[in-house]
C-alpha positions as a Markdown table, in Angstrom:
| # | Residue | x | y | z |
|---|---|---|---|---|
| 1 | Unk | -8.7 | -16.1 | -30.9 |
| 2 | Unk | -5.9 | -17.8 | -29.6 |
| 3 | Unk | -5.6 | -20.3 | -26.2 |
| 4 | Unk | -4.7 | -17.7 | -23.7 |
| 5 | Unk | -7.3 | -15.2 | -24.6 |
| 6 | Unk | -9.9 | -18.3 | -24.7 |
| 7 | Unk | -9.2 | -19.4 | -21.5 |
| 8 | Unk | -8.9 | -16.0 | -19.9 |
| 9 | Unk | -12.6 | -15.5 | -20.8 |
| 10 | Unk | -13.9 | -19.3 | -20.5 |
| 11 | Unk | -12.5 | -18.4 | -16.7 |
| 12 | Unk | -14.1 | -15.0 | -16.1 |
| 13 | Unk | -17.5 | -16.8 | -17.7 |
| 14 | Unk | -17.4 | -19.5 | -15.1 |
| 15 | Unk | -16.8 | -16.8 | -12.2 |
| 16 | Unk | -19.4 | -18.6 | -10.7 |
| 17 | Unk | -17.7 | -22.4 | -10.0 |
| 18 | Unk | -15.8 | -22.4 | -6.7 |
| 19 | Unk | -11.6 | -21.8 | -7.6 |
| 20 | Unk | -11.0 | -25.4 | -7.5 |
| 21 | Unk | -13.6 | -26.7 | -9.6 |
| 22 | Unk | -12.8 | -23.4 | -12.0 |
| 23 | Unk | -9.6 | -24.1 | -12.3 |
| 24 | Unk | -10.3 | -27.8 | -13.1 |
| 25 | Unk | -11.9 | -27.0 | -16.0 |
| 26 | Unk | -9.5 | -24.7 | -17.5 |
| 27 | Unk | -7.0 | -27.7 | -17.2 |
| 28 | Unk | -9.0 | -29.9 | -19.1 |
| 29 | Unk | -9.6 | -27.4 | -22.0 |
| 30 | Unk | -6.0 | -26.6 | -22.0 |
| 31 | Unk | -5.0 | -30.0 | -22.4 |
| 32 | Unk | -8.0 | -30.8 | -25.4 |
| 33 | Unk | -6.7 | -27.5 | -26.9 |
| 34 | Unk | -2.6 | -28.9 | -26.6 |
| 35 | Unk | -4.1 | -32.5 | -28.1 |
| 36 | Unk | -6.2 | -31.0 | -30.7 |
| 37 | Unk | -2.6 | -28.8 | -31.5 |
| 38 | Unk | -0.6 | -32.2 | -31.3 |
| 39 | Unk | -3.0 | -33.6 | -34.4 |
| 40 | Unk | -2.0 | -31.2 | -36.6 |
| 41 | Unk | -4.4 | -28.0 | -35.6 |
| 42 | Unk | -3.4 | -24.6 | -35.9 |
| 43 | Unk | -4.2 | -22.8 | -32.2 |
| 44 | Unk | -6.7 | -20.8 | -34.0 |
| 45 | Unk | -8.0 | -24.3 | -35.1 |
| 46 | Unk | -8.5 | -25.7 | -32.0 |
| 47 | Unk | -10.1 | -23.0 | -30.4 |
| 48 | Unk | -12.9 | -22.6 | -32.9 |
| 49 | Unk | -13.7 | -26.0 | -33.1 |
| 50 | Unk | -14.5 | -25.4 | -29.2 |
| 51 | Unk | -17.0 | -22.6 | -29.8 |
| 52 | Unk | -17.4 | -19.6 | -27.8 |
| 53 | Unk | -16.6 | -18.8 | -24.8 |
| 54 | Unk | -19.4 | -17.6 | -22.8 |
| 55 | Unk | -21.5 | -20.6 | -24.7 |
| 56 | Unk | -19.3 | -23.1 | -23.6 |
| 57 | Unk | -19.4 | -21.8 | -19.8 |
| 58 | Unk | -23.5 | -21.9 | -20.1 |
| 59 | Unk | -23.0 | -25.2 | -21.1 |
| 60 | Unk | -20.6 | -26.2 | -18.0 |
| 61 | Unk | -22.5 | -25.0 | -15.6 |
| 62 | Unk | -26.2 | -26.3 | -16.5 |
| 63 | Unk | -24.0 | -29.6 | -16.1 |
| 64 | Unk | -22.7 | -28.5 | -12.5 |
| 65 | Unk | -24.1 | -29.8 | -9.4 |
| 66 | Unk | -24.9 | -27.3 | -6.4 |
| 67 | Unk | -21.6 | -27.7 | -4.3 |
| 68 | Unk | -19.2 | -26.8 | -7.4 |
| 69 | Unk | -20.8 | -23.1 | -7.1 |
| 70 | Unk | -19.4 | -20.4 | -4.8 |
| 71 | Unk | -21.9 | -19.7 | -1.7 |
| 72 | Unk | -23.3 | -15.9 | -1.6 |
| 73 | Unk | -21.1 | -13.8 | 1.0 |
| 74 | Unk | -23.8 | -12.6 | 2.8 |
| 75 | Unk | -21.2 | -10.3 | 5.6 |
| 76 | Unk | -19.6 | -9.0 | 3.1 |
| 77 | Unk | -22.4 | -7.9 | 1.0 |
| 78 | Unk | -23.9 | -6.3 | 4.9 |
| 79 | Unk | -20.9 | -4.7 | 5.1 |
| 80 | Unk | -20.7 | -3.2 | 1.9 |
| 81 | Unk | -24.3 | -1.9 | 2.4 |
| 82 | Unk | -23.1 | -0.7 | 6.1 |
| 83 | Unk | -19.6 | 1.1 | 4.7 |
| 84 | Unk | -22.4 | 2.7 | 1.4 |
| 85 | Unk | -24.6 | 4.2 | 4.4 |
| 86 | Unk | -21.6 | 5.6 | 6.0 |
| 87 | Unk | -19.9 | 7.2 | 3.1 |
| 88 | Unk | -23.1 | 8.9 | 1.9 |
| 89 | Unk | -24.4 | 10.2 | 5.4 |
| 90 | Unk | -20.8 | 11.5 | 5.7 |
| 91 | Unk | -20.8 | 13.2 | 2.5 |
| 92 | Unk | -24.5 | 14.5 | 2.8 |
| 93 | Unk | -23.3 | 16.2 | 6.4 |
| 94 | Unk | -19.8 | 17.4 | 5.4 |
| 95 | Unk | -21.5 | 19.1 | 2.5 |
| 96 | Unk | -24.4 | 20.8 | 4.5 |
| 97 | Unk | -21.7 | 21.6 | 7.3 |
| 98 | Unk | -19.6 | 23.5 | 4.4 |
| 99 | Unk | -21.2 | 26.7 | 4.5 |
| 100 | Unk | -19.5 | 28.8 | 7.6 |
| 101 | Unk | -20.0 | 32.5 | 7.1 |
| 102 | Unk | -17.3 | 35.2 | 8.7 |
| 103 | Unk | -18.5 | 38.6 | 9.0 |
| 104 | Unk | -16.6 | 41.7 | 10.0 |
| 105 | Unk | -18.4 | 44.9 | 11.2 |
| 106 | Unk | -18.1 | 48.6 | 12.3 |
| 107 | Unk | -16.4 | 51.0 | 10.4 |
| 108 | Unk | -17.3 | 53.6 | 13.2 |
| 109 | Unk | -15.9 | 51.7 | 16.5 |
| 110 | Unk | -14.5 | 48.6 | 17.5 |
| 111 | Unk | -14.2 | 45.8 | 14.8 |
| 112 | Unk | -16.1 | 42.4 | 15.7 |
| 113 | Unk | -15.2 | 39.2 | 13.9 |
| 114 | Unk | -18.9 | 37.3 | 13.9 |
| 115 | Unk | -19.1 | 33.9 | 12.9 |
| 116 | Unk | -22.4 | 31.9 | 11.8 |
| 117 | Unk | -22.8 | 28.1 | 10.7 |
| 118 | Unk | -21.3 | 25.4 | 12.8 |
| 119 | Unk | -17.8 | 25.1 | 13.5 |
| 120 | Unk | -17.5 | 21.8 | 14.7 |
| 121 | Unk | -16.8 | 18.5 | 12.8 |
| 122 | Unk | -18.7 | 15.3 | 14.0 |
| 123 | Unk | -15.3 | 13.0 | 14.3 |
| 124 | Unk | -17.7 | 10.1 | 15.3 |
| 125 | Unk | -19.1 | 9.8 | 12.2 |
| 126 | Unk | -15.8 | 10.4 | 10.0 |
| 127 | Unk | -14.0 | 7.7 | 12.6 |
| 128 | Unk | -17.4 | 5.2 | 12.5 |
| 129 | Unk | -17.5 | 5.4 | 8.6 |
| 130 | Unk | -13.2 | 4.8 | 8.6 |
| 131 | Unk | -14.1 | 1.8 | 10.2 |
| 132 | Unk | -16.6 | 0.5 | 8.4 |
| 133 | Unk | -14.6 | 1.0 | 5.0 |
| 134 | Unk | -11.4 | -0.7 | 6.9 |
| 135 | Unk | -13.9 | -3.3 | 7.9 |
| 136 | Unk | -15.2 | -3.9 | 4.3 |
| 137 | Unk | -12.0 | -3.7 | 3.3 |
| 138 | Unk | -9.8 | -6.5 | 5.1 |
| 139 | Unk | -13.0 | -9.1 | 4.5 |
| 140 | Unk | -12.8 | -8.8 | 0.9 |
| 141 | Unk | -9.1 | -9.1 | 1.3 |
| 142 | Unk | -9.2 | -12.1 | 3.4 |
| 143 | Unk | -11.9 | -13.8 | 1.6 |
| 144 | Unk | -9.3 | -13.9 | -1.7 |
| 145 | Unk | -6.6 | -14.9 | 0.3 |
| 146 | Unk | -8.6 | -18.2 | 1.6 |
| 147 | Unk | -10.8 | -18.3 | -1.7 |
């Protein structure tokens, strides 16, 4: 494994530090990976002399205190559960509000055009469910933005 791909998954392992401490980390192995290279390791070297990965992370964050991890989103995960609720409720209706029926009759007389199910579309609940998807939406995008 080379020092790229190491750090790419020491970083997703320790998904769990806040950005700053994260990235502090990754600096430090980067830079005990470039002095191990400067001794005279091969890349290859240096990285399994480090270990794994995900057992190095375990490692890091037994040794973290409470502040270095990120804090649970608790409006984002509501409005994920709200925009979930939305989305199926729409689904379940626009599916049971599929099955409109035309029926022409009288081949002796005038023709009538009859027509049975329901015609309308419930725009609340397509425009309430936009916004709760939108909502959802632009909170997970600001809460990279500022991560």
């Amino acid at each position: 494994m080379n020092k790229e791909r190491f750090l790419k998954e020491l970083g997703r392992a320790l998904g769990r530090l806040k950005k700053e401490e994260r990235t502090r980390q990754l600096e430090y192995f980067d830079e005990i990976i470039g002095d191990m290279m400067e001794g005279g390791m091969s890349e290859e070297e240096a990285v399994r002399k480090l270990g794994l990965p995900g057992e190095l992370a375990e490692n890091i964050l037994e040794q973290m205190s409470g502040e270095s991890f990120k804090k649970t989103d608790v409006r984002g995960c509501v409005l994920s559960g709200i925009s979930l609720v939305c989305v199926t409720v729409t689904l379940i209706f626009f599916k049971m509000n599929r099955g409109v029926s035309f029926y022409m009759g009288g081949g002796d007389g005038p023709t009538s055009v009859f027509i049975a199910g329901r015609v309308g579309r419930p725009m609340v609940l397509y425009l309430v469910t936009v916004l709760a998807v939108a909502a959802t939406v632009v909170h997970y995008i600001r809460r990279r933005r500022y991560e």
